[in-house]
LONUBA-858437 format. One line per field, with one value per atom (N, C-alpha, C): residue number from 1; atom name; x, y negated, z negated. Coordinates in pm, whole numbers. Example, Ala and Ser with C-alpha at 12.3 -4.5 7.8 and 13.67 -1.06 7.14 Angstrom:
<atoms>
nr [1	1	1	2	2	2]
atom [N	CA	C	N	CA	C]
east [1319	1230	1320	1285	1367	1290]
north [569	450	330	225	106	-3]
up [-780	-780	-780	-708	-714	-787]
</atoms>
This chain:
<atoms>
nr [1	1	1	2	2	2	3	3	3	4	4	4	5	5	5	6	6	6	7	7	7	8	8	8	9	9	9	10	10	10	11	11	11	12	12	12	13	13	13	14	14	14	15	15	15	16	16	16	17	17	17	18	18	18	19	19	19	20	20	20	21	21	21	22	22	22	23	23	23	24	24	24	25	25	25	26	26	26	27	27	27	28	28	28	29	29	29	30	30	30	31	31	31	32	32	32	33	33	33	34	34	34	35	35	35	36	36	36	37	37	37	38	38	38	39	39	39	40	40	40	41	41	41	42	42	42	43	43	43	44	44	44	45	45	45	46	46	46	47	47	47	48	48	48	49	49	49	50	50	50	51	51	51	52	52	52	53	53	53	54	54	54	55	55	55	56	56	56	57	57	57	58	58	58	59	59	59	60	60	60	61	61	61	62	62	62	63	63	63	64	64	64	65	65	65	66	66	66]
atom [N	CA	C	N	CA	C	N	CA	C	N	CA	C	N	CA	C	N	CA	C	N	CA	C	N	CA	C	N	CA	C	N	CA	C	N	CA	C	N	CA	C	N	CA	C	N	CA	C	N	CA	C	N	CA	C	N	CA	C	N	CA	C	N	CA	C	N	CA	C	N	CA	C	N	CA	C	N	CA	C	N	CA	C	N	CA	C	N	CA	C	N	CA	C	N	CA	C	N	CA	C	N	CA	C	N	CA	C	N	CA	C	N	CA	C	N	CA	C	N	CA	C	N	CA	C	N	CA	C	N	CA	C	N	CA	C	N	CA	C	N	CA	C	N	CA	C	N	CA	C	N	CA	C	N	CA	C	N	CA	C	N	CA	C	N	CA	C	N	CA	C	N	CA	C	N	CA	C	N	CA	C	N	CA	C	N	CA	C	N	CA	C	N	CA	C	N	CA	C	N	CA	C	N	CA	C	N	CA	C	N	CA	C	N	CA	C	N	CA	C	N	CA	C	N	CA	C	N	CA	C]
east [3196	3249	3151	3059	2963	2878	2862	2792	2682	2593	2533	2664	2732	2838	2932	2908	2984	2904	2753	2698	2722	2715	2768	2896	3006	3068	3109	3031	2958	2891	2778	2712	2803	2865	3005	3057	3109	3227	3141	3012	2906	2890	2882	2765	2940	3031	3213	3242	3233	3253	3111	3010	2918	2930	2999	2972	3140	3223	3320	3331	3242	3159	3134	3051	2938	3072	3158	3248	3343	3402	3460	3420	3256	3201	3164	3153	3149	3234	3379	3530	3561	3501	3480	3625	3639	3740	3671	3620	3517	3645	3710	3810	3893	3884	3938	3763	3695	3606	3526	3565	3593	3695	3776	3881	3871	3765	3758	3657	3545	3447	3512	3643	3694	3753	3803	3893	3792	3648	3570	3502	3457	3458	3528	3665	3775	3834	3789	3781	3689	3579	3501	3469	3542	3584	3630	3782	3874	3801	3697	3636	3541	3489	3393	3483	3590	3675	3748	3751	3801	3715	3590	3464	3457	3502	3479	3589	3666	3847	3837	3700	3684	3641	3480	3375	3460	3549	3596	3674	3781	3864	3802	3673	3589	3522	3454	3457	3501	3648	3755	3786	3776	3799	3743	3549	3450	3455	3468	3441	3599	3714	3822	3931	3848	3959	4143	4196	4361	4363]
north [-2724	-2859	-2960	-2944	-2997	-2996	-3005	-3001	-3186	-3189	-3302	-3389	-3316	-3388	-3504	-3479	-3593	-3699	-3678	-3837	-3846	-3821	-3875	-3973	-3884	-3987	-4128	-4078	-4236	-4310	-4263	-4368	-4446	-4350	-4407	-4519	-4500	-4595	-4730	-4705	-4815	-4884	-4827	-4911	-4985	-4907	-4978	-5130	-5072	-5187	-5307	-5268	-5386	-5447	-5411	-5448	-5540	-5477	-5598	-5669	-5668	-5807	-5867	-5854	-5940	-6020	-5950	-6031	-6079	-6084	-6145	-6311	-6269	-6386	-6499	-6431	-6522	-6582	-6552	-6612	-6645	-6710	-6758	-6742	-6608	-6487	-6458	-6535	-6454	-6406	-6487	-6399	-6249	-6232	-6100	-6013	-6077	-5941	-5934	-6008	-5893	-5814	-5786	-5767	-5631	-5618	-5533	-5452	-5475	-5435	-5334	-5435	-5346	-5232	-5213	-5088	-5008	-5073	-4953	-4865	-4955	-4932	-4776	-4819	-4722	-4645	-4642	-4495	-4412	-4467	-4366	-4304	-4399	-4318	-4266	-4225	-4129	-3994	-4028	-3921	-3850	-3936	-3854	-3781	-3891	-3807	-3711	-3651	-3594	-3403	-3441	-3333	-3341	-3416	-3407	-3285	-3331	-3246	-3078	-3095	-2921	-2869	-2940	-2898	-2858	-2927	-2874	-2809	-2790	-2648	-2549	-2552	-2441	-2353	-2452	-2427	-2344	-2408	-2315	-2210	-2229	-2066	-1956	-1989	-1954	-1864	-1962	-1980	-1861	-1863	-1798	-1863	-2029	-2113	-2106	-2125	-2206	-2029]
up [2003	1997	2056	2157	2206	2146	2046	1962	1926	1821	1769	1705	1674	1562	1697	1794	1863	1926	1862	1925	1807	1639	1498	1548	1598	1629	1662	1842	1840	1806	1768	1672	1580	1498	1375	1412	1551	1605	1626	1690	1717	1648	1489	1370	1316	1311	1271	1299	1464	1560	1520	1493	1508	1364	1294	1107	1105	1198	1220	1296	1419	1484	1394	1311	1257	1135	1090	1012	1053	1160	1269	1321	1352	1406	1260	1148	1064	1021	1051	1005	1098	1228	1369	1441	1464	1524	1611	1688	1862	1928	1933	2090	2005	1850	1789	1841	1807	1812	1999	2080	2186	2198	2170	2182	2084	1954	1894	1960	2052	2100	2215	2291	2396	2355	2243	2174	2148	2101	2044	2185	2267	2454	2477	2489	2514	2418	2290	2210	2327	2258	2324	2440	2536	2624	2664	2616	2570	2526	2439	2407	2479	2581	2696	2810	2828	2912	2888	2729	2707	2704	2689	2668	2816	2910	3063	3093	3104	3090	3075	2937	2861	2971	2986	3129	3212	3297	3412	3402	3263	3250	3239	3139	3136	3283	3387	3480	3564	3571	3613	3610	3465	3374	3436	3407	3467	3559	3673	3845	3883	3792	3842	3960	3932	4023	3980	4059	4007	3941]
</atoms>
């Protein structure tokens, strides 16, 4: 799962979010596209915290904690 395929991800979400900036700011929607920037923010961080979550269950697992 740690794999290459989850910076694809982000990148994805990156190039999403910046292509509806850019059409946002041209239909002069600034206060929608922070607002879209913050969602794309907190996807992805959902998603690091979520590969964080594995690490330290894995860990666990590991180590024979809990």
């Amino acid at each position: 799962m740690f794999g290459i395929d989850i910076i694809f991800r982000i990148a994805g979400i990156g190039i999403i979010i910046a292509i509806v900036n850019q059409i946002l700011k041209k239909v002069d929607r600034e206060e929608i596209t922070t607002l879209t920037t913050l969602a794309g923010v907190i996807i992805v961080l959902l998603m690091v915290l979520d590969m964080i979550s594995q690490l330290f269950s894995t860990l666990r697992n590991m180590f024979g904690l809990f």
